[in-house]
C-alpha positions as CSV (number, residue, x, y, z in Angstrom):
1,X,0.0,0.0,0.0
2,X,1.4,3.5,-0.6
3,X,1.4,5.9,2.3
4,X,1.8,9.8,1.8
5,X,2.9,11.8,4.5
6,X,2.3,14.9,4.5
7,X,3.5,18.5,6.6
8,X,2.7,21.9,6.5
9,X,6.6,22.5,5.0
10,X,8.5,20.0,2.3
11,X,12.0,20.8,2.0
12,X,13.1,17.8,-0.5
13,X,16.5,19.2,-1.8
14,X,17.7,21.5,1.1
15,X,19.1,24.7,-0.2
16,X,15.8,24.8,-3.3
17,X,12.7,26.2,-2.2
18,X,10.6,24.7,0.2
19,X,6.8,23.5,-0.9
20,X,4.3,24.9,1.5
21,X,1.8,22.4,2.1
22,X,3.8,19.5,0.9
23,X,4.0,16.1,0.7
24,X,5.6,12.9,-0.2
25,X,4.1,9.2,-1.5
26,X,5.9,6.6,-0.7
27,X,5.5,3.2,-2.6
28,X,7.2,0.0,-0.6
29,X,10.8,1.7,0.2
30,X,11.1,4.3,-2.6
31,X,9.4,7.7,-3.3
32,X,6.8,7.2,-5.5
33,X,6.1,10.9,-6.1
34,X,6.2,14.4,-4.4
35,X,4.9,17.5,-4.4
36,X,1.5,19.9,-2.8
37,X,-0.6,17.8,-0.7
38,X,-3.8,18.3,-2.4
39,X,-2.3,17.5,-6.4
40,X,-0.8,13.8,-4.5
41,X,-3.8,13.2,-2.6
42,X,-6.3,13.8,-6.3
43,X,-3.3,11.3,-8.3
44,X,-3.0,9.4,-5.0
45,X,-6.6,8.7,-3.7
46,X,-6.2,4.9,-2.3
47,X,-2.8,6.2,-0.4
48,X,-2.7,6.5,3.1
49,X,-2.5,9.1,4.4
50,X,-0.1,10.3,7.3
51,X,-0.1,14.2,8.4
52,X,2.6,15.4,10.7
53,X,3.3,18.6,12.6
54,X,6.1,20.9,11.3
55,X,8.8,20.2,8.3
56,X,9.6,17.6,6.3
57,X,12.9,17.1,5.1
58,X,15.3,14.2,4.0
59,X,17.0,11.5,6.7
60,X,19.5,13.2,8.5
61,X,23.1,11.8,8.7
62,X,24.9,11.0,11.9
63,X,28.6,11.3,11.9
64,X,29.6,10.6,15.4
65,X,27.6,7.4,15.7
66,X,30.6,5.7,16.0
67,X,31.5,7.4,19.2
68,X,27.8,7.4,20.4
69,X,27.9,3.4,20.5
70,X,31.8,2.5,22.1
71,X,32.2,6.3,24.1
72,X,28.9,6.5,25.5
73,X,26.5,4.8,27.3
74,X,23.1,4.8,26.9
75,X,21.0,4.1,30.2
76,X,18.2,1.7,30.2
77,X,14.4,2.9,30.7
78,X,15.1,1.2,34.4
79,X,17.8,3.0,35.1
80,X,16.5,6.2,34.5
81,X,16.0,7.2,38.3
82,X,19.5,6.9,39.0
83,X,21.5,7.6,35.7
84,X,19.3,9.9,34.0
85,X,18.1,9.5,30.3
86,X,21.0,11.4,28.8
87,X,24.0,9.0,27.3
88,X,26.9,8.5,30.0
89,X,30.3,9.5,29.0
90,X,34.1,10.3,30.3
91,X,34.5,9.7,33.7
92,X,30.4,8.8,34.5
93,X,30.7,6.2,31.7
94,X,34.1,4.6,33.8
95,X,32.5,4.5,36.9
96,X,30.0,1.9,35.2
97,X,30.9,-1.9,35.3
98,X,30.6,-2.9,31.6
99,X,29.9,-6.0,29.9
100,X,29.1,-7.4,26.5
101,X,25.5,-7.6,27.7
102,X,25.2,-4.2,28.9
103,X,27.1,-3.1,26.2
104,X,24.9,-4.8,24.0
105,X,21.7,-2.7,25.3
106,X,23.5,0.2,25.4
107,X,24.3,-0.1,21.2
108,X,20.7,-1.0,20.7
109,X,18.7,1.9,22.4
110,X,21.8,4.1,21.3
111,X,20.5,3.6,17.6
112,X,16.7,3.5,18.5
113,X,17.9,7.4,20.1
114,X,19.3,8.4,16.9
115,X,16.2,6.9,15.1
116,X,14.0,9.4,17.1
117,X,16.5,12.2,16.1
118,X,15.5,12.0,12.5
119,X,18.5,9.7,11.6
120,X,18.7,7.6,8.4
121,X,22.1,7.3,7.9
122,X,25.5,6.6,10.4
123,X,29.1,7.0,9.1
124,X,31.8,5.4,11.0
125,X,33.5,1.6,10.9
126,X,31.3,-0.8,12.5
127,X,34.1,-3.4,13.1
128,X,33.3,-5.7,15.8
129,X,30.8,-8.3,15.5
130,X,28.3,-6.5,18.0
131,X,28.5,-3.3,16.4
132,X,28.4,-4.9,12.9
133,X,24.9,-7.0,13.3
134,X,23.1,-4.3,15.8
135,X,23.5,-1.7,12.9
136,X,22.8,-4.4,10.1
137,X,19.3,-5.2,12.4
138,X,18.5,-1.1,12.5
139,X,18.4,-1.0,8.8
140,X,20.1,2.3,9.1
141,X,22.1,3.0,5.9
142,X,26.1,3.2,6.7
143,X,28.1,6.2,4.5
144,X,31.6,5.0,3.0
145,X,32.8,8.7,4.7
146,X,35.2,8.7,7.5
147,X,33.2,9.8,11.1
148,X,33.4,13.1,12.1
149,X,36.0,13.7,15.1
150,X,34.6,14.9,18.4
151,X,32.5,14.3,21.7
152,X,29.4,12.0,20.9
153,X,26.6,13.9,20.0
154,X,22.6,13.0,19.2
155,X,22.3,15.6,17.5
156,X,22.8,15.5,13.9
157,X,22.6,19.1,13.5
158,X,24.6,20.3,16.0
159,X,27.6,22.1,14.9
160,X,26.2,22.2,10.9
161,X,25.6,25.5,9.0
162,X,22.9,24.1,7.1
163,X,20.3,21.7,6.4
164,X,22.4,20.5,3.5
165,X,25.3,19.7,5.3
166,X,23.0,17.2,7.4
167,X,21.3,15.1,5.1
168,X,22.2,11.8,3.7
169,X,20.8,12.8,0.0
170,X,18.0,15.0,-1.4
171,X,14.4,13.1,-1.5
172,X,13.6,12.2,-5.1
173,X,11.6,10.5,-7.3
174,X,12.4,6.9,-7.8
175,X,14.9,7.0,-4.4
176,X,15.1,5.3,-1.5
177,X,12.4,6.6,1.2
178,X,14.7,8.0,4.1
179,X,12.7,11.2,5.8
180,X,12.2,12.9,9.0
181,X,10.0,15.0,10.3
182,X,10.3,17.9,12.9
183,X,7.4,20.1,14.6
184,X,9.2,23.3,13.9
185,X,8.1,25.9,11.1
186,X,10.9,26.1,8.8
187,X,15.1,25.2,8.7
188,X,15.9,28.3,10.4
189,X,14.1,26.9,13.4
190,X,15.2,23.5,13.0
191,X,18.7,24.3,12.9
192,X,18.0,26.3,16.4
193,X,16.3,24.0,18.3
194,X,18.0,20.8,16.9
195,X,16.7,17.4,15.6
196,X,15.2,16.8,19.0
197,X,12.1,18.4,17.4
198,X,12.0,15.0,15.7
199,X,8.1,13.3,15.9
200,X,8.6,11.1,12.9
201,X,11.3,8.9,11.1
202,X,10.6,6.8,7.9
203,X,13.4,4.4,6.6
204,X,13.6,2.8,3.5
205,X,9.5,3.1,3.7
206,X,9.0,2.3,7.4
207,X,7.9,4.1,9.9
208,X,10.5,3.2,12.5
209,X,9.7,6.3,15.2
210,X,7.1,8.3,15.7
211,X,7.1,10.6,18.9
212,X,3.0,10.1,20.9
């Protein structure tokens, strides 16, 4: 079945101008078509239809994500009351007695966190067998670029001039279905208040977060 989502801003190529109103149909785990809500919903009548708050934009890289799975840890719902929600790092994260099982936790609800921060993509080398199969299972894509130096970071967008400089690749006809959306009204706000904003993710066609 295709879905459309739609929000009230479209920014497909980051750096063109935005579509007011805009949407995009996705058909299995490519972009079937794009454009104003109401033209895709009269060539799209049977599509489902998803409306979100805010802008719609491509997947967002993350560049650190290597450092956000081996330099950080990320606590478990349960641990909440006494660690906080916020990933551990530097001396709080060597005060922790680590294993391969808490490890192995920590790497999975590391990349369900960048999945809820608009994330589609993750540079970096994913070397040891635990890394390597968690980040195979997230379906995230992994970039041939070399990770981008610095403390581990959520965010996406922190630290980037533009939306451009964020993205994994413009959204476009016939390619792969990697978008986020954020409940913010346009990329100057986004790049303020950060891909925290983030209440929806769609990978390769799937809906993989969506904030409630």
């Amino acid at each position: 079945m295709q879905t459309l989502h739609a929000a009230d801003l479209l920014i497909a190529v980051p750096g063109t101008a935005p579509v007011p109103g805009g949407a995009v149909v996705v058909d299995g785990g490519t972009v079937a078509a794009l454009g104003p809500y109401e033209e895709l919903t009269a060539a799209y009548p049977r599509a489902r239809v998803r409306r979100w708050p805010g802008v719609l934009t491509p997947g967002l890289a993350q560049r650190r994500a290597a450092a956000l799975l081996t330099r950080a840890y990320h606590p478990d719902p349960r641990e909440h009351a006494e660690l906080g929600e916020r990933p551990l790092t530097g001396d709080r994260l060597a005060a922790l007695e680590m294993d391969d099982t808490r490890w192995s936790g920590s790497v999975r609800r590391g990349l369900q966190q960048m999945l809820r921060h608009g994330t589609t993509a993750v540079a970096g080398a994913f070397e040891t067998p635990l890394l390597s199969t968690a980040v195979a299972r997230s379906g995230l894509r992994v970039l041939p670029v070399a990770a981008t130096p610095g403390e581990p970071d959520l965010d996406p967008l922190r630290g980037v001039a533009s939306l451009a400089a964020a993205v994994v690749s413009p959204l476009t006809v016939g390619g792969r279905a990697d978008l986020a959306v954020f409940d913010v009204p346009d990329e100057a706000a986004l790049l303020e208040r950060g891909a925290g904003t983030c209440v929806a993710t769609v990978l390769a066609g799937r809906l993989v977060h969506r904030r409630r």
